[in-house]
Backbone as numpy.savetxt, mean C-alpha at the origin, in Angstrom:
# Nx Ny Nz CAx CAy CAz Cx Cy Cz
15.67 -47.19 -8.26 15.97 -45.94 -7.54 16.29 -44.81 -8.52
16.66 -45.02 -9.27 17.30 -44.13 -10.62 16.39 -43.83 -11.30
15.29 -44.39 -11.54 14.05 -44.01 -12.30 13.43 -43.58 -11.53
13.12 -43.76 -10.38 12.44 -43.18 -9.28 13.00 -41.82 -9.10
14.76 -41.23 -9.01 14.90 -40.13 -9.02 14.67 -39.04 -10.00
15.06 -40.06 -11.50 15.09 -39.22 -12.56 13.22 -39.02 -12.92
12.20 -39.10 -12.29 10.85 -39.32 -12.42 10.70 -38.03 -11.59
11.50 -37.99 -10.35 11.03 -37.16 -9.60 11.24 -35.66 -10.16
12.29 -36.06 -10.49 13.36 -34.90 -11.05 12.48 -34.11 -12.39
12.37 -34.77 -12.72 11.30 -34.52 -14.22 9.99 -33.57 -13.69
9.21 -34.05 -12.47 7.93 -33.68 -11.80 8.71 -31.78 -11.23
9.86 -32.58 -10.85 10.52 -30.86 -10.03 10.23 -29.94 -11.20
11.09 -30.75 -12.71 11.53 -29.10 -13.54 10.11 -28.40 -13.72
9.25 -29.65 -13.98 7.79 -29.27 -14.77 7.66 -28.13 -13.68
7.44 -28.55 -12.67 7.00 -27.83 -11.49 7.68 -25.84 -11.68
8.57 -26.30 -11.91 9.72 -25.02 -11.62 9.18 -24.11 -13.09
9.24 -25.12 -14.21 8.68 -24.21 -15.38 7.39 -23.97 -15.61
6.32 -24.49 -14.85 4.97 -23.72 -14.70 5.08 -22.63 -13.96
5.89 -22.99 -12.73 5.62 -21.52 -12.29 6.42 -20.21 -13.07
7.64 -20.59 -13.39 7.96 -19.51 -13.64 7.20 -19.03 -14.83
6.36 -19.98 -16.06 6.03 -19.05 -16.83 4.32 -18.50 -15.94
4.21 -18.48 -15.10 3.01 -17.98 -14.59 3.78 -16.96 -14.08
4.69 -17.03 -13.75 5.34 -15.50 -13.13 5.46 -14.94 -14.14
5.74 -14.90 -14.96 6.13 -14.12 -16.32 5.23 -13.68 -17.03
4.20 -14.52 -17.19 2.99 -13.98 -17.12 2.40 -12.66 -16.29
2.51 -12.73 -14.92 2.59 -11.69 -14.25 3.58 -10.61 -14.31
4.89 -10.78 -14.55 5.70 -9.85 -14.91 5.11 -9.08 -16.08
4.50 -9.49 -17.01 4.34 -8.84 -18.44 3.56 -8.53 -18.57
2.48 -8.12 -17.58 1.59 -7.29 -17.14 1.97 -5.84 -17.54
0.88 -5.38 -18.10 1.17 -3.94 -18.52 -0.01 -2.50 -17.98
0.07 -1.92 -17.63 -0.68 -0.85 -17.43 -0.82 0.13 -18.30
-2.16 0.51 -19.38 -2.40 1.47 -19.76 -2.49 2.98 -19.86
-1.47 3.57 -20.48 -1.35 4.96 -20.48 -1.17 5.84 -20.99
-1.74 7.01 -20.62 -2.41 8.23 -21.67 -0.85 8.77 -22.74
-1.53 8.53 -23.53 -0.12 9.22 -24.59 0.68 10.18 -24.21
0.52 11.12 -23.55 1.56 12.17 -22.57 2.11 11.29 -21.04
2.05 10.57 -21.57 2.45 9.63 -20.27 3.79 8.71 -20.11
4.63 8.34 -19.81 5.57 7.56 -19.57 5.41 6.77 -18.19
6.32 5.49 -19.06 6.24 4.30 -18.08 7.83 4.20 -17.62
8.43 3.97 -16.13 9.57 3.54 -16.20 9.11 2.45 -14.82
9.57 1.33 -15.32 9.20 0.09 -15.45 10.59 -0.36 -13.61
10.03 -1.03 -13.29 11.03 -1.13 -12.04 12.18 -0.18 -11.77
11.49 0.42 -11.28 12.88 1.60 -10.52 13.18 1.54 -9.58
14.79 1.07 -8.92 14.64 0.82 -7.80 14.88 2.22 -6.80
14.03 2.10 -5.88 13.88 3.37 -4.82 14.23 2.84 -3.47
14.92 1.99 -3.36 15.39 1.33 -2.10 16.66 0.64 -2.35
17.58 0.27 -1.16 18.16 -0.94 -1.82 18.70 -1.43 0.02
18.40 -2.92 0.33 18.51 -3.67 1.71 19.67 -4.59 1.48
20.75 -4.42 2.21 21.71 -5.54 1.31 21.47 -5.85 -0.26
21.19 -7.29 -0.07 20.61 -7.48 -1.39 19.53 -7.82 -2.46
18.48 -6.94 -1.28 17.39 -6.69 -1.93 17.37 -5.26 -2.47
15.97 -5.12 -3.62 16.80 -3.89 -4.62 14.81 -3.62 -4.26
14.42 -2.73 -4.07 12.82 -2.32 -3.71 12.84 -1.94 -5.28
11.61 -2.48 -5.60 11.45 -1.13 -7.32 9.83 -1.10 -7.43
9.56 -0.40 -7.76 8.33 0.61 -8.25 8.03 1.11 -9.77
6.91 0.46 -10.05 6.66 0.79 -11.78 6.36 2.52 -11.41
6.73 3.68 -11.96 5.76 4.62 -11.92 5.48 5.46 -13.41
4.25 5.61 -13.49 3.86 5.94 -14.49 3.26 7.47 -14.33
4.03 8.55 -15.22 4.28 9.72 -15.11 4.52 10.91 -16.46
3.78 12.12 -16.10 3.48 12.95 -16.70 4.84 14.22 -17.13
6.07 14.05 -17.59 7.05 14.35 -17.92 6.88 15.92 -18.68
5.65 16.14 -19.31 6.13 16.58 -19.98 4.69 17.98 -19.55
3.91 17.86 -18.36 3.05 18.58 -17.50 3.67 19.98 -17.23
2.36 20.68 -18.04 3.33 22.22 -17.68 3.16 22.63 -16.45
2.37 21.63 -15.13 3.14 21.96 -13.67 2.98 20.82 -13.23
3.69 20.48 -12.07 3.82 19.47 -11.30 2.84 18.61 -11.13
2.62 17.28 -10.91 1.66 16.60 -11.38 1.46 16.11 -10.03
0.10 15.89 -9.19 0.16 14.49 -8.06 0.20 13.84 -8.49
0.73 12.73 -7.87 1.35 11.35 -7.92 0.45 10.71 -6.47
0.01 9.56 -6.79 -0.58 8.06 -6.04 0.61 7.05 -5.93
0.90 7.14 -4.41 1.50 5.96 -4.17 0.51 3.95 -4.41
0.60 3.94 -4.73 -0.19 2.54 -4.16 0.54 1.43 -4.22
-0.36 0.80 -2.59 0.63 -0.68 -2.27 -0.56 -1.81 -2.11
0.04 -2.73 -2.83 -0.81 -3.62 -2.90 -0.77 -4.57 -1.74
-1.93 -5.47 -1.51 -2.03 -6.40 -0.52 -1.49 -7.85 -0.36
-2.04 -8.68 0.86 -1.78 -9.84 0.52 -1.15 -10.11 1.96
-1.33 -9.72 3.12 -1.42 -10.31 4.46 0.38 -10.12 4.69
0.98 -8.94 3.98 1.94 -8.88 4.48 3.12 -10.09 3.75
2.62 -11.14 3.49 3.48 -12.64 2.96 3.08 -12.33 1.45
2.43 -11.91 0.36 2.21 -12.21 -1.01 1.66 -10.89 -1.44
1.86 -11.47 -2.63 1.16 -9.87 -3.51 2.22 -9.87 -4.30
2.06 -8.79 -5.74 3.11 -8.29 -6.80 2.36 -7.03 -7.25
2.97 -6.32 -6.98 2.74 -5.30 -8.11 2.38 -5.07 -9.48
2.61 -6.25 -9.71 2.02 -6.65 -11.20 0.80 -6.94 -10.91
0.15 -7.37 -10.33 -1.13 -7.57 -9.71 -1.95 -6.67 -9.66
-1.43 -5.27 -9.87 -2.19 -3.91 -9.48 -2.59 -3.52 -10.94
-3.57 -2.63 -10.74 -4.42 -1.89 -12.14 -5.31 -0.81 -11.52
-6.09 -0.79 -12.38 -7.19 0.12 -12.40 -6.92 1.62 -11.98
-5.70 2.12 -12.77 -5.18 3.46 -12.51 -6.25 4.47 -13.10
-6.76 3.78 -13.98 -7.34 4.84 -15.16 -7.68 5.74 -14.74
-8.92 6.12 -13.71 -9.40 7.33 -13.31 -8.58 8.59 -13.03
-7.59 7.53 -11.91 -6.44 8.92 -11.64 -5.72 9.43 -12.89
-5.52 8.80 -13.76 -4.45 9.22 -14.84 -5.46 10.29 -15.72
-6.74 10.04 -15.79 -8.01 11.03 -16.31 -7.70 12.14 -15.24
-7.53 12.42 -14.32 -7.64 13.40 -13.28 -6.26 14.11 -13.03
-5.28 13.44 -13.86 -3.98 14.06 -14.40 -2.35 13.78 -13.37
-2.93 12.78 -12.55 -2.07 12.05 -11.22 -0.99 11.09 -11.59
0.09 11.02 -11.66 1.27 10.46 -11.67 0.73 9.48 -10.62
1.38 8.31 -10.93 1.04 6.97 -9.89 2.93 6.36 -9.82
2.66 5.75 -8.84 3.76 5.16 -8.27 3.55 3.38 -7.61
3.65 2.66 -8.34 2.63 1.46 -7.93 3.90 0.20 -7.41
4.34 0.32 -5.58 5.31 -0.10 -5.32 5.52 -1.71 -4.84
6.62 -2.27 -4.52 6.18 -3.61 -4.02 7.41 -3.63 -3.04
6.74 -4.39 -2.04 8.18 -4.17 -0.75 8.40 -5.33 -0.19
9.56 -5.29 1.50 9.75 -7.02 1.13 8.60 -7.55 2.25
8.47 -9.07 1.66 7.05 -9.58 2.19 7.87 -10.26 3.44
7.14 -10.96 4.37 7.40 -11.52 5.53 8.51 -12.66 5.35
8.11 -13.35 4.15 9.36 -14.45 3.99 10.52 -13.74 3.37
10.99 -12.38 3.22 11.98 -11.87 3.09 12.62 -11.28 4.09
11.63 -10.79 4.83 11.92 -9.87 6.18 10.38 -9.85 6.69
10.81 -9.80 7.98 9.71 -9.58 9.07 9.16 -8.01 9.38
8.63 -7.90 10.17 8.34 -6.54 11.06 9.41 -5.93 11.24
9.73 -4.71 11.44 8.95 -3.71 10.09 9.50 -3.20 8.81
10.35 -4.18 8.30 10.17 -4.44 6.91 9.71 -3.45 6.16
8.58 -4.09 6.13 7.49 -3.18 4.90 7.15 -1.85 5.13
7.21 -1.79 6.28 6.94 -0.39 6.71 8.14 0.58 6.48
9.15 0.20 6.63 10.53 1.03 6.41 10.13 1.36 4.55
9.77 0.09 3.84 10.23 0.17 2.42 9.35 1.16 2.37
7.78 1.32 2.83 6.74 2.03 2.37 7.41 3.59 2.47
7.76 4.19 3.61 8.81 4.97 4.13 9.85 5.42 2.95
10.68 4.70 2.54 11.43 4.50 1.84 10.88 5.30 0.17
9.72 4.47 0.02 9.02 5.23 -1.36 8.95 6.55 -1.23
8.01 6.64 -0.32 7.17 8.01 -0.19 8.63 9.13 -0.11
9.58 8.71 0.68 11.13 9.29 0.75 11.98 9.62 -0.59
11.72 8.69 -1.26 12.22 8.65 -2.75 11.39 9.75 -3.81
10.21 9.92 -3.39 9.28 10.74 -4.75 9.57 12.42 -3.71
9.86 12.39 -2.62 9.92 13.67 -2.50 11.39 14.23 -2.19
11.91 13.63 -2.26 13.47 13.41 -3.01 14.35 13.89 -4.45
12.77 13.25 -5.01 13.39 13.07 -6.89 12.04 14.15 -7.51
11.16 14.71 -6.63 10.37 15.23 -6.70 10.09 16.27 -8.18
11.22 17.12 -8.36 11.33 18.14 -9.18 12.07 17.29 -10.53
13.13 15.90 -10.85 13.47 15.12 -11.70 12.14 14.56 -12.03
11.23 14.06 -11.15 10.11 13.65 -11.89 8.60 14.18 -12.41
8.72 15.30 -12.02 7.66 16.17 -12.19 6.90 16.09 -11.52
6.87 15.79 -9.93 5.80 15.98 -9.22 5.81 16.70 -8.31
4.45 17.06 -7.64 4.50 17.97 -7.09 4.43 17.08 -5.43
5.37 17.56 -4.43 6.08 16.94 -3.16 4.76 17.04 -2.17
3.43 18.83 -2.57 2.73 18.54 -1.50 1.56 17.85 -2.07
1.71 17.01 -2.86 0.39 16.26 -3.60 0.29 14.85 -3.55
0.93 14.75 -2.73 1.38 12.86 -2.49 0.11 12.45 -2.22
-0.54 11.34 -2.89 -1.65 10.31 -2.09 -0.95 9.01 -1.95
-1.25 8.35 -0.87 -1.11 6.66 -0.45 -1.95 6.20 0.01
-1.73 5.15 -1.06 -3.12 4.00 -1.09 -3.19 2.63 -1.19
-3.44 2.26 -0.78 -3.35 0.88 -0.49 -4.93 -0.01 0.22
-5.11 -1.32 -0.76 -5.84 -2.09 0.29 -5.15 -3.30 1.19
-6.07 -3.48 2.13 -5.47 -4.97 3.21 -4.19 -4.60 3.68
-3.57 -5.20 3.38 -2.14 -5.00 4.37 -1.55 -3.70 3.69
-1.73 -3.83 2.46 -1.70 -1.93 1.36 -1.93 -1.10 2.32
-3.13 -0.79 2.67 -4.53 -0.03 3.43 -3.07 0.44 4.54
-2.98 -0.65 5.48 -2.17 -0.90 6.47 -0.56 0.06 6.51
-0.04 -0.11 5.34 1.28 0.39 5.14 0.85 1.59 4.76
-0.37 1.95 3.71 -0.52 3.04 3.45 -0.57 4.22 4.73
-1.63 3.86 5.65 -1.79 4.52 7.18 -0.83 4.57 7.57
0.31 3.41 7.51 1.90 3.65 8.41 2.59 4.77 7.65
2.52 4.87 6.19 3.68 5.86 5.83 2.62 7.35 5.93
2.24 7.39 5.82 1.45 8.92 6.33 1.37 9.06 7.73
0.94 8.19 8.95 0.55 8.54 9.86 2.35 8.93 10.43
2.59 8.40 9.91 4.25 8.89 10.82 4.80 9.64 10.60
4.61 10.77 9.76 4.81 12.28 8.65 6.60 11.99 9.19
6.32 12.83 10.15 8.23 13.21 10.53 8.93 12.85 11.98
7.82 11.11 11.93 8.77 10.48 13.16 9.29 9.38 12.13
10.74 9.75 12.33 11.57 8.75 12.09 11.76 7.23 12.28
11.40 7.13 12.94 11.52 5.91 13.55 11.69 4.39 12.77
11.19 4.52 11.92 11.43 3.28 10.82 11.46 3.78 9.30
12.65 5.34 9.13 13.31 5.34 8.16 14.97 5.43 8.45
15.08 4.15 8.81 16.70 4.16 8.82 17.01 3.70 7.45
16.86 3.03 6.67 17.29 2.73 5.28 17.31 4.30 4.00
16.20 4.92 4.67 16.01 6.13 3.85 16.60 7.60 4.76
17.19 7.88 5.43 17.61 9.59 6.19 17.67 10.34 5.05
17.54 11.72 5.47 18.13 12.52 5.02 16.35 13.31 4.18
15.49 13.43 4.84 14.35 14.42 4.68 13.54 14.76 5.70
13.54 15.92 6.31 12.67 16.23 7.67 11.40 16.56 6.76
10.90 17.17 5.76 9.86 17.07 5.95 8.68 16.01 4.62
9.20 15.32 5.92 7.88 14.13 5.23 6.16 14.34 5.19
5.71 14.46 4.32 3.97 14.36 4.17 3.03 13.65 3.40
2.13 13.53 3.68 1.01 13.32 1.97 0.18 14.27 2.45
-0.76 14.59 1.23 -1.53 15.30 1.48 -3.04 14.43 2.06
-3.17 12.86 1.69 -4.31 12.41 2.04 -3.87 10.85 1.82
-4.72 10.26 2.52 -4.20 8.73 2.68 -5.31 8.04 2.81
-5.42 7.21 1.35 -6.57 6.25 0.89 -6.36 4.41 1.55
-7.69 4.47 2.53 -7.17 3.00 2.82 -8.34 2.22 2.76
-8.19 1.28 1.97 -9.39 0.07 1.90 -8.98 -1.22 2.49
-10.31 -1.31 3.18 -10.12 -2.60 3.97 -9.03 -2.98 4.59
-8.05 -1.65 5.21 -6.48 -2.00 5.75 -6.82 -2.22 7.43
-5.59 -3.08 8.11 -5.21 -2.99 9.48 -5.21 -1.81 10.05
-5.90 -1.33 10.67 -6.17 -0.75 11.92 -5.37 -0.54 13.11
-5.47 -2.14 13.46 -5.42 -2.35 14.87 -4.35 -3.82 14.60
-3.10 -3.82 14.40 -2.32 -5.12 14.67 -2.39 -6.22 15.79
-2.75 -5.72 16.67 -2.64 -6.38 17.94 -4.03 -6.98 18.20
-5.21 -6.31 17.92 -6.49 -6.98 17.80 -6.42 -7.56 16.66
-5.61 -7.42 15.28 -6.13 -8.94 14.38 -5.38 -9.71 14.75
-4.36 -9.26 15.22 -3.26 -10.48 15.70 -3.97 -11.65 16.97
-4.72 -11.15 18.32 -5.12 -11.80 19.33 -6.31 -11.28 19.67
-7.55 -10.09 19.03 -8.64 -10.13 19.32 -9.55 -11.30 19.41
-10.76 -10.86 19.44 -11.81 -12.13 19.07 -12.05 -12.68 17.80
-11.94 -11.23 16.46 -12.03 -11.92 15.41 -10.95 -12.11 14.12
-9.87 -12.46 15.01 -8.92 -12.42 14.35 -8.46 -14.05 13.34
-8.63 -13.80 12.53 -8.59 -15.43 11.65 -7.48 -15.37 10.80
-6.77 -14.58 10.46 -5.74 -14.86 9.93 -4.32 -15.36 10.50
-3.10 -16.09 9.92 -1.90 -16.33 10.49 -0.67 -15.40 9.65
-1.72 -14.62 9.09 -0.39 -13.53 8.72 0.47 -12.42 9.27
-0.51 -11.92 10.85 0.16 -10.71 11.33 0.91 -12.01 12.38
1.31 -13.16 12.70 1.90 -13.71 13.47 3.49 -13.89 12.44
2.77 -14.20 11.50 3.83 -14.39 10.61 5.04 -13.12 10.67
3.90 -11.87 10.13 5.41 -10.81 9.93 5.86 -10.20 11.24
4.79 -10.28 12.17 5.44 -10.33 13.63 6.64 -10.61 13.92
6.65 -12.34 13.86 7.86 -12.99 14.18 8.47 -12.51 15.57
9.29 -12.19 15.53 10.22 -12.27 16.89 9.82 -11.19 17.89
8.89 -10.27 17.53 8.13 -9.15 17.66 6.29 -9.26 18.68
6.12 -10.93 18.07 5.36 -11.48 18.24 4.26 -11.17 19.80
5.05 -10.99 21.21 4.75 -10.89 22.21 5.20 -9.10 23.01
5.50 -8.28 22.08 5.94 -7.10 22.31 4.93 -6.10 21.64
4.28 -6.11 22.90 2.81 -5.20 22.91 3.31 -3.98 22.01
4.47 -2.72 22.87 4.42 -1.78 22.35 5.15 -1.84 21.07
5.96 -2.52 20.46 6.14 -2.56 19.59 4.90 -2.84 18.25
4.03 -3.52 18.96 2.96 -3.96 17.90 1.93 -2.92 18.13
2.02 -2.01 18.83 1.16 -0.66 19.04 1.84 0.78 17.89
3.46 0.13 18.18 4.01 1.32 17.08 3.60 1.18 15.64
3.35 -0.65 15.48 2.64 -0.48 13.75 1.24 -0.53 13.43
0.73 -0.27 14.27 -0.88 0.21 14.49 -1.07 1.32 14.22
-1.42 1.66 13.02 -2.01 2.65 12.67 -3.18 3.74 13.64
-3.96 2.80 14.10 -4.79 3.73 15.35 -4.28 4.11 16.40
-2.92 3.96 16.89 -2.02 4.60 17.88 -1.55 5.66 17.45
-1.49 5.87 15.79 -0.85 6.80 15.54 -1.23 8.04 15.04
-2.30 8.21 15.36 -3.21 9.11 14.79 -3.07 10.22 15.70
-2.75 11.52 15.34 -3.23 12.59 16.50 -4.31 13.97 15.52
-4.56 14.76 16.18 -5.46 15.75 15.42 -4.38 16.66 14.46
-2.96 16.16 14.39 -2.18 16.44 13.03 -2.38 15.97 11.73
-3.01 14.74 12.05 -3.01 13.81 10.82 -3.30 14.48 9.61
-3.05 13.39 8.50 -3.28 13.91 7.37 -4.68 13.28 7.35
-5.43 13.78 6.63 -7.00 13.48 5.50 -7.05 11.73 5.29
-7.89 11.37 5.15 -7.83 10.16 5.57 -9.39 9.20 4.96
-9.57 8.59 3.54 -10.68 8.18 3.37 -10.43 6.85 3.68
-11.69 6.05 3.93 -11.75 4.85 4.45 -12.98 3.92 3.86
-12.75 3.36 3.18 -13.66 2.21 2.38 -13.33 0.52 2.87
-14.58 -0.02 3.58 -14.67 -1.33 3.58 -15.83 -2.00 3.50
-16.04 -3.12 3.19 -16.96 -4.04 3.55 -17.74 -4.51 4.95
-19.05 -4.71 4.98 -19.32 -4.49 6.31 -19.33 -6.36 6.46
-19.08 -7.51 5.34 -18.90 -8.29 5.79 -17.83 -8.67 5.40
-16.80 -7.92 5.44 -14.93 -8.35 5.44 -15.00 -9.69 6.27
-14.40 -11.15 5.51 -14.50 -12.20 6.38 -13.08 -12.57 6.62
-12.11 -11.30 6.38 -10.04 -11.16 6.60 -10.37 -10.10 7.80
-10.30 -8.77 7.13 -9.91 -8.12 8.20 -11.16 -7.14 8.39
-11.51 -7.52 10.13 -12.83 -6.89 10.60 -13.15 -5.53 10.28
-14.60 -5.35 9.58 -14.53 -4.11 9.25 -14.97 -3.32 10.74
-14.87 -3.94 11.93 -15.29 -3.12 13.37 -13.49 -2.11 12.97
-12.60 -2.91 12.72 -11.00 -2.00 12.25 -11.28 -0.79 11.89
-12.16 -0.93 10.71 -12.37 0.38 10.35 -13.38 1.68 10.95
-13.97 0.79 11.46 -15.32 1.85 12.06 -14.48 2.23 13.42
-13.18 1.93 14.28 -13.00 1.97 15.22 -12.25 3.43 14.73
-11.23 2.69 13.42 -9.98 3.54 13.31 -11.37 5.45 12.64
-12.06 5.06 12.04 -13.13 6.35 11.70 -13.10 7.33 12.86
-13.82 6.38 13.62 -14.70 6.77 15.49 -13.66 7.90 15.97
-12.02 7.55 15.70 -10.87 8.04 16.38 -10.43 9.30 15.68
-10.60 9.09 14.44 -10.70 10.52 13.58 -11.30 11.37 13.50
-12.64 11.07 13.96 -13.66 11.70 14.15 -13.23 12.63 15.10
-12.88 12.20 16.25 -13.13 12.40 17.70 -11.93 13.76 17.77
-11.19 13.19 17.04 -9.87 14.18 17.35 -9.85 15.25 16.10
-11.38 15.36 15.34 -11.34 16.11 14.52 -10.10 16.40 13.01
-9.84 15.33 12.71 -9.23 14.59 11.49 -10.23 14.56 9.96
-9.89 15.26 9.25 -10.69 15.30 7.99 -10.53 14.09 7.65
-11.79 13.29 7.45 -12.20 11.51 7.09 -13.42 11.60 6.34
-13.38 10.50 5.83 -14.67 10.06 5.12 -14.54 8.44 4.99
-15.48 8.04 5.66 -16.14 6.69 5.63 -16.70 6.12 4.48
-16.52 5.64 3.66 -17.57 4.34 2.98 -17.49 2.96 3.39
-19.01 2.75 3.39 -19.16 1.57 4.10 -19.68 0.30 2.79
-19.21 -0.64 2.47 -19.61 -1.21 1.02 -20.60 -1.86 1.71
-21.70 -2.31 1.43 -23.28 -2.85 2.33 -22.70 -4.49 1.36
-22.48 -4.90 2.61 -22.45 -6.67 2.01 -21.07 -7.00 1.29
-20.21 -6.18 1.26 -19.04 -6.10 0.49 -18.00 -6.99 1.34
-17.38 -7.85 0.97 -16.92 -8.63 0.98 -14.69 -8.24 1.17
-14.29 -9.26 1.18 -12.38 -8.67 1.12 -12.32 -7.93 -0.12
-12.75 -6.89 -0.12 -12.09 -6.21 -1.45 -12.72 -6.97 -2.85
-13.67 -7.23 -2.80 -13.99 -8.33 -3.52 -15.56 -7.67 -4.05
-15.54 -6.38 -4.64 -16.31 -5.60 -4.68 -16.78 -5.26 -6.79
-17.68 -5.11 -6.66 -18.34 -5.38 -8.28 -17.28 -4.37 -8.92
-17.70 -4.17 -10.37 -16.76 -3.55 -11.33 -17.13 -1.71 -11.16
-18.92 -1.59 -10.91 -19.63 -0.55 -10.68 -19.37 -0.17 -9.78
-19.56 -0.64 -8.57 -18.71 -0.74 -7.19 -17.20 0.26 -6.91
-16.57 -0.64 -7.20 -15.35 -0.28 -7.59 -14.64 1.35 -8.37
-15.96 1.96 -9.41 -16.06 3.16 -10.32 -16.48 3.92 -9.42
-17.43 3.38 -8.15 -18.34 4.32 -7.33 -17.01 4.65 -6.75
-16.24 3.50 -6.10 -15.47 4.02 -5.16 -14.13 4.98 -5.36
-14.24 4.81 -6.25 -12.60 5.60 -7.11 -13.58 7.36 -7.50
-14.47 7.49 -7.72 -15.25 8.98 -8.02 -15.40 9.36 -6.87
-16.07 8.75 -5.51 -15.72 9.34 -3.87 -14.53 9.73 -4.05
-13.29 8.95 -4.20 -11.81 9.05 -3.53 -11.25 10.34 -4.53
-11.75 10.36 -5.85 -11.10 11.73 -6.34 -11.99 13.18 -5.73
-13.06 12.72 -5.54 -14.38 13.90 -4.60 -13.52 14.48 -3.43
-13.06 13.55 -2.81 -12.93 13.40 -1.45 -11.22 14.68 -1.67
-10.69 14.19 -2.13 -8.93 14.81 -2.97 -9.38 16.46 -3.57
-10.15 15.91 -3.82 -10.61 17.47 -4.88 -10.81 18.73 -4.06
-11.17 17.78 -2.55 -12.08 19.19 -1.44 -10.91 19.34 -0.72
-9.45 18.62 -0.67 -8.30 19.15 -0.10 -8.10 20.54 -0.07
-7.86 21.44 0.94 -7.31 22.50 1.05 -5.76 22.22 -0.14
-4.84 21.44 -0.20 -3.87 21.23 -0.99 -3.80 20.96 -2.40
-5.03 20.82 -3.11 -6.13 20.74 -4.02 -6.93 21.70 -4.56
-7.14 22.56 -3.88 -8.19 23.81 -4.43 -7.62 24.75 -4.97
């Protein structure tokens, strides 16, 4: 029995010290940046009991005017993802954009709406600290893919309804100027119980929320859309085999309709985000195109 425990015990640490140096690995992830540039490395812009929200953002200090800044939130069905996980700033930092690259709490920390408060919470924090960090408050972009995509649409589409910034008060006027979403949720309640809904992650951060229509209509991004909205590009795969790209062509159709400045890309055969390296260059030169023709931009 004793060798049997101390065997097991042995299998645990191994266990415990692969992962953590694979986390650490991921922690020591670094993002490349332009010599007028500064990194401040987890900042926390939240704090939940005793969770502490932090955000790498990498920023132009020393810009003889205010710089936009890119929120971006990474994916992962709401349950996973790191921020360390994120890259491919380069273009924006060529185009002279302060980035903000955040991570919030996932479903096994907190449920619905969680993430949405933290996303809230960011975007609350940079126009807050706006003039300490050199950015400029009406130049905000948020971006995000998959459940990113998702939070990204929640913290813009809700400009200055409160409603899930109780952790953050104290700013009436909330904005971005444009809100980048790839391959994000749409429609919660159709991936949750439509026809092609295959994932068990919106049940997951659901949780207790699970059977409360309007509540799962308030984090639906396509409920929340009116002909106020902000600007709004939209990139997916037409064979997304996570989240249906009909999400996106629905959430388009609705922007359209109510006369919402949008732009569609449709990736032909493109897959979860899972899109070539060329691909990928195409899609980041639309999304600064698309920013550039902002009235808040020109």
């Amino acid at each position: 029995m004793n060798k049997y425990f101390l065997y097991s015990f042995m299998i645990l640490l191994f266990s415990y010290k692969a992962t953590a140096q694979i986390k650490d690995s991921v922690l020591k992830k670094t993002v490349a940046i332009p010599k007028d540039y500064i990194a401040q490395i987890d900042v926390v812009y939240t704090k939940v009991k005793d969770w502490e929200g932090r955000a790498d953002l990498y920023l132009a200090p020393k810009a003889s005017t205010p710089t936009p800044i890119i929120i971006n939130i990474h994916g992962g069905g709401w349950k996973s993802g790191t921020k360390e996980s994120q890259g491919g700033f380069n273009s924006f930092f060529k185009a002279g954009f302060a980035v903000a690259n955040m991570e919030y709490r996932l479903s096994g920390q907190a449920t619905a709406p969680a993430a949405v408060e933290d996303t809230r919470c960011m975007l609350i924090y940079l126009i807050k600290n706006a003039k300490q960090l050199n950015i400029d408050p009406n130049k905000i972009i948020i971006m995000g893919g998959s459940a990113g995509g998702h939070l990204a649409l929640m913290g813009g589409l809700l400009a200055n309804n409160h409603r899930f910034d109780t952790n953050c008060n104290g700013v009436e006027n909330v904005k971005v100027a444009a809100i980048i979403d790839k391959y994000g949720i749409a429609d919660v309640w159709d991936w949750t119980f439509g026809p092609e809904h295959k994932s068990s992650s919106p049940k997951l951060w659901l949780s207790n929320y699970i059977n409360d229509e309007d509540f799962i209509k308030s984090v639906s991004p396509i409920f929340l859309v009116t002909k106020n909205s902000p600007p709004i590009f939209i990139v997916h795969g037409d064979a997304d085999p996570t989240v249906p790209y009909q999400q996106s062509v629905d959430l388009y159709n609705k922007l359209q309709k109510l006369g919402v400045k949008s732009q569609f890309m449709t990736v032909s055969g493109g897959l979860h985000g899972k899109f070539s390296k060329e691909k990928n260059e195409e899609i980041n030169v639309a999304i600064l195109q698309f920013i550039a023709a902002l009235d808040s931009f020109k």
